[in-house]
C-alpha positions as CSV (number, residue, x, y, z in Angstrom):
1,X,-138.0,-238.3,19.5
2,X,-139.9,-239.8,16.4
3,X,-143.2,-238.2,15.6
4,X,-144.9,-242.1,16.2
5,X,-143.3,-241.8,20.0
6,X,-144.6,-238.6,20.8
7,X,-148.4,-238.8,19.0
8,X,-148.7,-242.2,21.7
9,X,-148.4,-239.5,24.4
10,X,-150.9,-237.5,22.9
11,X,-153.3,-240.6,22.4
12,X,-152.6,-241.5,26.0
13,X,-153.1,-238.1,27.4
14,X,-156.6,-237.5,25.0
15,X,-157.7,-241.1,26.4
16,X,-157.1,-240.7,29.8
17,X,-159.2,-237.2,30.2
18,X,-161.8,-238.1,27.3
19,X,-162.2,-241.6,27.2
20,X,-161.5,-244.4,24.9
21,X,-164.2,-243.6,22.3
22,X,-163.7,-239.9,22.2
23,X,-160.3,-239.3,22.8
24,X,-159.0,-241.6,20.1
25,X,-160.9,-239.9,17.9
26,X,-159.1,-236.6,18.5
27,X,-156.2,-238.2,18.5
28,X,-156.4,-239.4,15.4
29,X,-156.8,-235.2,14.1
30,X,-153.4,-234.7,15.5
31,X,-150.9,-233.5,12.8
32,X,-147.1,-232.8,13.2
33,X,-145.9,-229.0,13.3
34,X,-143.5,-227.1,14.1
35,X,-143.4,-224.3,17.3
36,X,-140.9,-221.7,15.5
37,X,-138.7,-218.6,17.5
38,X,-135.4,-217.1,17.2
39,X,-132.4,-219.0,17.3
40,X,-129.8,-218.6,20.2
41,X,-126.9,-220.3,22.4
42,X,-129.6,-223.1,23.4
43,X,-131.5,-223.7,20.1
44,X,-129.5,-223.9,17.2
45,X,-130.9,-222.4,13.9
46,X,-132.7,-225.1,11.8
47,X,-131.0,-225.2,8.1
48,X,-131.9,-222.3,6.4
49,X,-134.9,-221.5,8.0
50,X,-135.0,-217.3,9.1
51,X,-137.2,-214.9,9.2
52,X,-136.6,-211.3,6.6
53,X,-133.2,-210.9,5.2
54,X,-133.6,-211.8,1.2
55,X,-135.0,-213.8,-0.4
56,X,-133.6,-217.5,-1.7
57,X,-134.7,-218.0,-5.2
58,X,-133.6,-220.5,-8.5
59,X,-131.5,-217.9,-11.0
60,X,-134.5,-216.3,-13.2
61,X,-137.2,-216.3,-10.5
62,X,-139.4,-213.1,-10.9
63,X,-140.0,-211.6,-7.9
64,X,-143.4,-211.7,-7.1
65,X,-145.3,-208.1,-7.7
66,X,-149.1,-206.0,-6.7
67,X,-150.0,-204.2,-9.2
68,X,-146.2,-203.2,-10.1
69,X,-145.2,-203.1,-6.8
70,X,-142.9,-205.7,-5.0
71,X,-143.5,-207.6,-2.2
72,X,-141.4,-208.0,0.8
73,X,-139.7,-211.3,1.9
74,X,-141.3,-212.4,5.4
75,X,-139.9,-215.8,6.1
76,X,-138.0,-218.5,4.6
77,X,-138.6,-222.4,5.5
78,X,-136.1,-224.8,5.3
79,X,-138.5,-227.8,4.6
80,X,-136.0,-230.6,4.3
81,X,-133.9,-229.3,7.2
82,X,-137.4,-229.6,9.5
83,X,-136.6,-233.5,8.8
84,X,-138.8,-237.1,8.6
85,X,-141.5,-235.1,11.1
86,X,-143.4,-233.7,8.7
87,X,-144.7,-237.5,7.2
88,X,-147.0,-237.1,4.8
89,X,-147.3,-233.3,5.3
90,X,-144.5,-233.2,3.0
91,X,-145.7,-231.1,-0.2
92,X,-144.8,-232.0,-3.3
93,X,-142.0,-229.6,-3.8
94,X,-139.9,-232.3,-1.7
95,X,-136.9,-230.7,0.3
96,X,-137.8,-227.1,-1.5
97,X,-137.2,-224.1,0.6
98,X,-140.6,-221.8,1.1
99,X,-140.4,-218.4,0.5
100,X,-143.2,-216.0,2.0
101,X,-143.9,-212.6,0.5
102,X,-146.7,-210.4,1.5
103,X,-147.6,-206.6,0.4
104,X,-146.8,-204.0,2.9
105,X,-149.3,-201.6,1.8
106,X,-147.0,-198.8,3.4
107,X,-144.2,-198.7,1.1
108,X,-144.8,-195.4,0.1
109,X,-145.8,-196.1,-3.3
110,X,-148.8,-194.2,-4.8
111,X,-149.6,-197.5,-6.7
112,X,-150.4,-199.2,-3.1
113,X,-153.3,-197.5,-1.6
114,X,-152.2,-196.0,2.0
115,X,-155.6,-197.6,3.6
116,X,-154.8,-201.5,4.2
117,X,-158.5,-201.9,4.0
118,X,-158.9,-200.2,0.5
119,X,-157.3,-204.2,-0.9
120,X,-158.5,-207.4,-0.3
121,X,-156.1,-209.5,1.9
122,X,-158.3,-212.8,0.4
123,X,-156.6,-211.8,-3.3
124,X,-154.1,-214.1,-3.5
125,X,-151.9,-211.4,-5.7
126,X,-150.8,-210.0,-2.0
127,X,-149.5,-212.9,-0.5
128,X,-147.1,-215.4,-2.3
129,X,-145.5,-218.9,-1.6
130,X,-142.2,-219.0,-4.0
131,X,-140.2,-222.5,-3.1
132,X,-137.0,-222.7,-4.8
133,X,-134.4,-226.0,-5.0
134,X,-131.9,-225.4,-2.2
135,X,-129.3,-226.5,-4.2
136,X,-130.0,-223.8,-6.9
137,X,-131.1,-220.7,-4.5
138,X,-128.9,-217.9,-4.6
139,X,-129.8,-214.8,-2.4
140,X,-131.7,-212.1,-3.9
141,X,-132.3,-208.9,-2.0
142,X,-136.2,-207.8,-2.1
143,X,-136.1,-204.1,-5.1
144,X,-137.2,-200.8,-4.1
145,X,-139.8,-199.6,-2.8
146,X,-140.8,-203.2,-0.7
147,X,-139.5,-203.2,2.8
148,X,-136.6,-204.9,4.2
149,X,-136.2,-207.3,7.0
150,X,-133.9,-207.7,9.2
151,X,-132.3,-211.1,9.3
152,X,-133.3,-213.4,11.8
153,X,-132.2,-217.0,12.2
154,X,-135.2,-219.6,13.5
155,X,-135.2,-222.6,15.9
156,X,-137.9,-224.8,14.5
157,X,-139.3,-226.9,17.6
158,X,-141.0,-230.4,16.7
159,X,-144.5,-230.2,18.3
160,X,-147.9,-232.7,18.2
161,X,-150.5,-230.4,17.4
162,X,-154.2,-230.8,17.7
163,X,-157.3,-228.7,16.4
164,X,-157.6,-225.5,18.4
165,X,-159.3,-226.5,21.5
166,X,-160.0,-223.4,23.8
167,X,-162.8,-221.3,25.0
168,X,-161.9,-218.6,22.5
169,X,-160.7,-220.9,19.9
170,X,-162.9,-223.9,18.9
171,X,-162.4,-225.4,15.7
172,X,-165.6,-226.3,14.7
173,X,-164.1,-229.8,13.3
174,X,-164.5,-230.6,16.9
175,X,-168.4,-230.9,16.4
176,X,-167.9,-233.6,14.1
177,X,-166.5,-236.6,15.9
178,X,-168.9,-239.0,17.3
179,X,-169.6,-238.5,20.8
180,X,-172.1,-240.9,21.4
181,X,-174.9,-239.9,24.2
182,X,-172.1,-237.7,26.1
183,X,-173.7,-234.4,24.7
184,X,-177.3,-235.2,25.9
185,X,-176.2,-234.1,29.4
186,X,-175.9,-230.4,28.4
187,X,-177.8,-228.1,26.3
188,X,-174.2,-226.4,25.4
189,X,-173.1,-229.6,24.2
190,X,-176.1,-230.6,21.7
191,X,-175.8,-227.5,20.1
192,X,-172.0,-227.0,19.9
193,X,-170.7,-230.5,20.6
194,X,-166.9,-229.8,20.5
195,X,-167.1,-227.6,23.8
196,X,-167.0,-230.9,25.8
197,X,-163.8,-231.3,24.0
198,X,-162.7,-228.0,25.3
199,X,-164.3,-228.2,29.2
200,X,-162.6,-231.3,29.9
201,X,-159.3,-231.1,28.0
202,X,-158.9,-227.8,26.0
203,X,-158.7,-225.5,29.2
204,X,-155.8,-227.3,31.0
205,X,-154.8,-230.7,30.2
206,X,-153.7,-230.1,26.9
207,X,-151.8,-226.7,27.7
208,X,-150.4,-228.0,30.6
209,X,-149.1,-231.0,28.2
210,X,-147.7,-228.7,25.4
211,X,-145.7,-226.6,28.2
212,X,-144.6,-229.6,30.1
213,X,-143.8,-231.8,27.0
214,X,-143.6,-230.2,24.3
215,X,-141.5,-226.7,25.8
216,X,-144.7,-224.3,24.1
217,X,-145.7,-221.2,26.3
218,X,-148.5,-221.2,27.8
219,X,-151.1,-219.7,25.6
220,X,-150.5,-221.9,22.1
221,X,-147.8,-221.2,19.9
222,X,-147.5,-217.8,18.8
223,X,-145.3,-218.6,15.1
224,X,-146.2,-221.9,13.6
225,X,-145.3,-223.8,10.6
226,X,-147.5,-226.9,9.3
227,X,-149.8,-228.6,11.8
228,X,-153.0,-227.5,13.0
229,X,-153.4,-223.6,13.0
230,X,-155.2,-221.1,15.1
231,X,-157.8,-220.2,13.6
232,X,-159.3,-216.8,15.2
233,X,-155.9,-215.8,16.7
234,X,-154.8,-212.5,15.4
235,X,-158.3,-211.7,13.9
236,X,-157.7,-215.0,11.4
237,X,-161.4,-215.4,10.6
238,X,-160.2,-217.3,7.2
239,X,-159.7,-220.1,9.2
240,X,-162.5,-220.5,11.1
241,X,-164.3,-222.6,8.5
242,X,-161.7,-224.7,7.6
243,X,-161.1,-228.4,9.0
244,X,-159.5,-231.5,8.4
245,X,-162.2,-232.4,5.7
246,X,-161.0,-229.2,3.0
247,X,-158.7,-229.6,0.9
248,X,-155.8,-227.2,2.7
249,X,-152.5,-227.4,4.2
250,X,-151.2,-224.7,6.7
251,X,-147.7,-223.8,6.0
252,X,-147.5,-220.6,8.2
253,X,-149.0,-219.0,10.8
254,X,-147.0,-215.6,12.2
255,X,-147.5,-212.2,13.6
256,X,-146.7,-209.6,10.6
257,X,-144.2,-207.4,11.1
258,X,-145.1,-203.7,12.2
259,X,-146.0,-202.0,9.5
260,X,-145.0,-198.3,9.2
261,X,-148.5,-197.1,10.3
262,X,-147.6,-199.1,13.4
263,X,-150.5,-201.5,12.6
264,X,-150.1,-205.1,13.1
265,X,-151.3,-208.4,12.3
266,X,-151.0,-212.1,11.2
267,X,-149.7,-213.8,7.9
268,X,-151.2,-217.1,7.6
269,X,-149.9,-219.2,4.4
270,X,-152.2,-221.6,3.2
271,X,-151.7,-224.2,0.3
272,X,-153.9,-226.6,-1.8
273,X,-154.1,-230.2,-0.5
274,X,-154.8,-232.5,-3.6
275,X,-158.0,-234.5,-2.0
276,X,-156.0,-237.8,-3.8
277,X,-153.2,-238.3,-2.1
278,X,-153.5,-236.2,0.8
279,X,-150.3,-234.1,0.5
280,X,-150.0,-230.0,-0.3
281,X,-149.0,-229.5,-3.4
């Protein structure tokens, strides 16, 4: 299905349970994304697109370091395998593939200090985007002491996606479409408008939609590339001032890996949107 055929189902369903005025307003938020999990016998890896195993970089790539210490590779996107869905959410590195590092701060080495906390995960020196021409990549395995991943092949899922619209999950770009005198008839609403957003679509018309059309879980989805991401999922508080008017593109939204302390958590990639054009450079 072309992106245009499923956002009219989107529009359809956001009309029909929030009106004309309001509904084609959120609608018109709506960005494409992609619901990612492991391949298998039913969903066929797309392109290159895996999680771990090592990195695919242009010959003469440095590997991206903290403070002397390497990196680990997280996931690899396979943007021009994810096809014409993206539109105009297409950065400017074309048909590059995306390479996602992040610092394990449990590598063992003294120069990474043992207590995640000691660092800032907001220093963009720990987390690194690397895309590299497909035709050019070569395999590079991540160097001692970073950790290794095992290989796992993805299944990216076309989805519609829409600002996060739950109870525990209210983007706050919600509040800023126009919903007329609709708000007057609650004290919730004049002070945090998008919740009439979530009370009459967020809580189960628009889950039920994603699991009934869209094959998502019940819940949201859990690894997501481009689109709309959660943004307090996982402890994410970066994103919880973000919307559709700041300059930003999401890229990635995944559960870390375990670290060896057994801690866990979310790597969220995030890339400049030139305000211009409108694309993610």
């Amino acid at each position: 299905m072309r992106y245009e055929e499923a956002l009219s189902g989107v529009r359809e369903l956001c009309v029909e349970h929030l009106g004309e005025h309001v509904g084609s307003q959120l609608a018109a938020l709506a960005r494409p994304g992609f619901d990612l999990k492991p391949a298998d016998e039913d969903a066929a890896a797309t392109g290159l697109c895996r999680w771990g195993g090592p990195a695919l970089l242009e010959p003469g790539t440095q590997w991206p370091m903290y403070a002397g210490v390497p990196l680990s590779l997280y996931v690899v996107l396979d943007v021009g395998a994810l096809g014409p869905w993206l539109g105009d959410q297409i950065l400017s590195t074309g048909s590059a593939l995306l390479n996602f590092f992040f610092l394990d701060p449990w590598t063992g080495s003294r120069e990474v200090p043992k207590d995640a906390s000691s660092f800032s995960h907001d220093d963009p020196r720990v987390c690194r985007v690397v895309p590299a021409d497909p035709q050019r990549a070569v395999e590079v395995p991540a160097p001692d002491p970073a950790p290794r991943f095992d290989r796992v092949r993805m299944h990216a899922n076309p989805a519609v996606t829409l600002p996060s619209i739950s109870s525990y999950d209210c983007d706050p770009v919600l509040s800023t479409l126009d919903y007329g005198d609709e708000i007057e008839r609650s004290s919730l609403y004049r002070v945090n408008p998008g919740w009439l957003v979530v009370d009459k679509f967020g809580e189960d018309a628009w889950p039920r939609y994603c699991v009934d059309e869209q094959g998502i879980e019940w819940g949201g989805i859990r690894n997501q590339a481009f689109g709309w991401p959660p943004i307090r999922s996982y402890g994410v508080d970066l994103l919880q001032e973000l919307s559709q008017e700041e300059p930003y593109a999401h890229l990635l939204t995944s559960p870390a890996p375990t670290c060896g302390s057994g801690a866990t958590g979310a790597f969220c990639g995030l890339s400049p949107r030139p305000k211009h054009s409108g694309q993610a450079t």
